[in-house]
C-alpha positions in Angstrom: 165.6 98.1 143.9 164.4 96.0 141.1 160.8 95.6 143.0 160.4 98.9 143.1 160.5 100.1 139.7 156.9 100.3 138.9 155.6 97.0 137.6 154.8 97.5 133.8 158.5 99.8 133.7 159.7 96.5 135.0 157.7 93.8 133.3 158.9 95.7 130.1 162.9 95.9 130.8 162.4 92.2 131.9 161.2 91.7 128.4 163.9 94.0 126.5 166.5 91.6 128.3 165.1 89.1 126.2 166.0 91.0 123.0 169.1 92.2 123.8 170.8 89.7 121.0 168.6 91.6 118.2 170.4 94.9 118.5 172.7 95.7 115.6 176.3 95.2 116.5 177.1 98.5 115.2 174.4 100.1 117.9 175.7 98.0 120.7 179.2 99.3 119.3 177.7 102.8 120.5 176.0 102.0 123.5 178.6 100.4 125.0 180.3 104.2 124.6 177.9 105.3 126.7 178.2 102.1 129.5 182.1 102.7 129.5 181.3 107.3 130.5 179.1 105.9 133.2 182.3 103.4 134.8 184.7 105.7 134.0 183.1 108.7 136.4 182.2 105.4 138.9 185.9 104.7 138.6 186.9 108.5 139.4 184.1 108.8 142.2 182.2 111.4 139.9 178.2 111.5 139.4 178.1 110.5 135.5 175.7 113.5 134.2 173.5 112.4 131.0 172.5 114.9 128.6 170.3 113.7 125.5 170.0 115.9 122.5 167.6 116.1 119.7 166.7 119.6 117.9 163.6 120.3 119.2 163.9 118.8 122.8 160.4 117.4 122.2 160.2 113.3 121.6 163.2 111.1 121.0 165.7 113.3 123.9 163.1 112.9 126.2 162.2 109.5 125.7 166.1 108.6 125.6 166.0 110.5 129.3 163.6 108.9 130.8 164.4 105.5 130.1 168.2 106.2 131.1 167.2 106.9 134.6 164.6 103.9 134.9 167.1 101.4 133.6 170.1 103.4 135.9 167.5 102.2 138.7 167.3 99.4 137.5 170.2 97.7 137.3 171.7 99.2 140.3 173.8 102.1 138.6 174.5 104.6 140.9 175.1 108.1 140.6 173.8 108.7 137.3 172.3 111.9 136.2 170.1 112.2 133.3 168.9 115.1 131.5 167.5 116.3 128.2 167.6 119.2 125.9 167.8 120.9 122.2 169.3 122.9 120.0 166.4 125.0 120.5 163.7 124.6 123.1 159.8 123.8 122.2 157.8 121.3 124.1 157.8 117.9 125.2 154.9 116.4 122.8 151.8 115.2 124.4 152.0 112.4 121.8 155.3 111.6 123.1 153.8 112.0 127.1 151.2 109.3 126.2 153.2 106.5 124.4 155.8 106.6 127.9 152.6 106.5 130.0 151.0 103.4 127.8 154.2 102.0 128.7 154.4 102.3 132.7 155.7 105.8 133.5 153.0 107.8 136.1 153.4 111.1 134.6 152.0 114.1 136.0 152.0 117.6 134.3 152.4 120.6 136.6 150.9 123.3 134.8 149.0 124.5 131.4 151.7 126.6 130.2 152.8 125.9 126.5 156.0 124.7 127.4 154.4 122.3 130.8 156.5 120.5 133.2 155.7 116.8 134.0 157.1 114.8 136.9 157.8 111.6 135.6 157.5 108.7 138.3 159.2 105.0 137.5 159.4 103.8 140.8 158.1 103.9 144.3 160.6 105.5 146.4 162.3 107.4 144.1 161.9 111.3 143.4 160.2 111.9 139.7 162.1 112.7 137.0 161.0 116.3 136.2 160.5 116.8 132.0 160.5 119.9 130.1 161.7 121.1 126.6 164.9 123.2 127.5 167.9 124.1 125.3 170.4 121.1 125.5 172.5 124.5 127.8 170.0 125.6 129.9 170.9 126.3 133.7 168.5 123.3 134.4 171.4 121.2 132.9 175.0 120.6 133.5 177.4 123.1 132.2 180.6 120.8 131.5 182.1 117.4 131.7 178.6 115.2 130.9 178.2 112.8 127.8 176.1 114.5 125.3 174.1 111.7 123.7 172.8 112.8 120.1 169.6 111.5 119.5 168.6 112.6 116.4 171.0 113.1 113.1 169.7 116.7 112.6 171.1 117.9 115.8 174.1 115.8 115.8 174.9 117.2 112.4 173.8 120.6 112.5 175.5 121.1 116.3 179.0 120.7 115.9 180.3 121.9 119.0 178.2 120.9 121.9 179.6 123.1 125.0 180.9 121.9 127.7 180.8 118.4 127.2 183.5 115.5 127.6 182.4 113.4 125.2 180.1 112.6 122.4 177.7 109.7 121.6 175.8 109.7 118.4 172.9 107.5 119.2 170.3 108.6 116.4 166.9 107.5 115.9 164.0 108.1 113.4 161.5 110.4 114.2 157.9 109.4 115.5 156.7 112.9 114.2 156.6 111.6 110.8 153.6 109.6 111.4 151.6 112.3 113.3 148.4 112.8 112.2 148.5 109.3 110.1 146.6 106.1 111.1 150.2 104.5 112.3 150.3 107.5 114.7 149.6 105.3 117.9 151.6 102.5 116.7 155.1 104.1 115.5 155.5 106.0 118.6 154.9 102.9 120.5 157.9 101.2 118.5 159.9 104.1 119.2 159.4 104.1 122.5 161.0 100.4 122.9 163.3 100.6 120.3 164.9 103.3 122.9 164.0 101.9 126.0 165.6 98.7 124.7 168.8 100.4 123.9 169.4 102.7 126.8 168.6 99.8 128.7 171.0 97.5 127.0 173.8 100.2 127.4 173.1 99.8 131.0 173.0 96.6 131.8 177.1 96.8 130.8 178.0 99.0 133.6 179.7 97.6 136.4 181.0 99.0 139.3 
């Protein structure tokens, strides 16, 4: 499956792999949460549903998404599900759109509504991804038993009940909006983008069936 993951998606989680011993103890303390929801539902025979929060369902939930199902690919990790949403729903930023697609992803956007859907492709023979901003309880997403994955300590704090779900990660990380419009635009959202998919990626290259 490996060889079809798109070839920069791959050339990058290839290079991640590399830094795995430069995450913080205390995040690999939290991602390896998230490894153990995925083999427990393996364990049980269940599809392990995914569902990454931030307030605004716009950057860091979606870029936390995307990466989960690429690196689920990835390394093999069946039955994974992997979804995005907010405490309130807005759109997924076309900042946001670009730094995934200077990384690898094919993304396509469906329409010129203000709230557009994009299928996001990572690999050959797999079905895009489809990306939207959505409350984190929409009908597009499961209802109960998924691991709600807080991106973003706004959310986490301000959203202290998330319905429906079996467990909780909080898995924050800063902003890219607070660059927009500056000269470090370009390059923060970049960082962010690998900071996460490093992360997400790390988390999954624990499971094991």
């Amino acid at each position: 499956m490996k060889s079809e993951i798109l070839k920069p998606i791959r050339e990058n989680i290839e290079d991640f792999e590399k830094d795995y011993v430069l995450i913080p103890e205390r995040r690999k303390q939290i991602l390896k949460q998230l490894a153990a929801f995925v083999m427990k539902k393996q364990k049980t025979g269940q599809s392990a549903e995914l569902n990454f929060i931030c307030t605004h369902n716009s950057r860091r939930s979606h870029l936390s998404q995307i990466w989960a199902k690429a690196a689920a690919a990835y390394y093999h990790v069946e039955s994974v599900q992997c979804y995005s949403g907010g405490t309130e729903a807005t759109a997924f930023n076309p900042r946001a759109v670009r730094a995934m697609s200077e990384v690898g992803f094919r993304i396509i956007k469906k329409d010129e509504t203000e709230n557009p859907r994009y299928a996001v492709h990572f690999a050959e023979s797999q079905e895009p991804l489809i990306a939207f901003s959505k409350v984190y309880s929409d009908a597009f997403n499961p209802s109960t038993g998924y691991a709600a994955i807080m991106t973003c300590s706004h959310a986490d704090e301000n959203c202290p009940l998330v319905i429906g779900a079996e467990t909780r990660i909080s898995l924050p990380f800063n902003d890219p909006k607070d660059f927009d419009g500056t000269p470090q635009e370009a390059e923060k959202y970049h960082e962010r983008v690998l900071e996460i998919g490093r992360e997400i990626c790390y988390a999954f290259s624990l499971v094991k069936s």
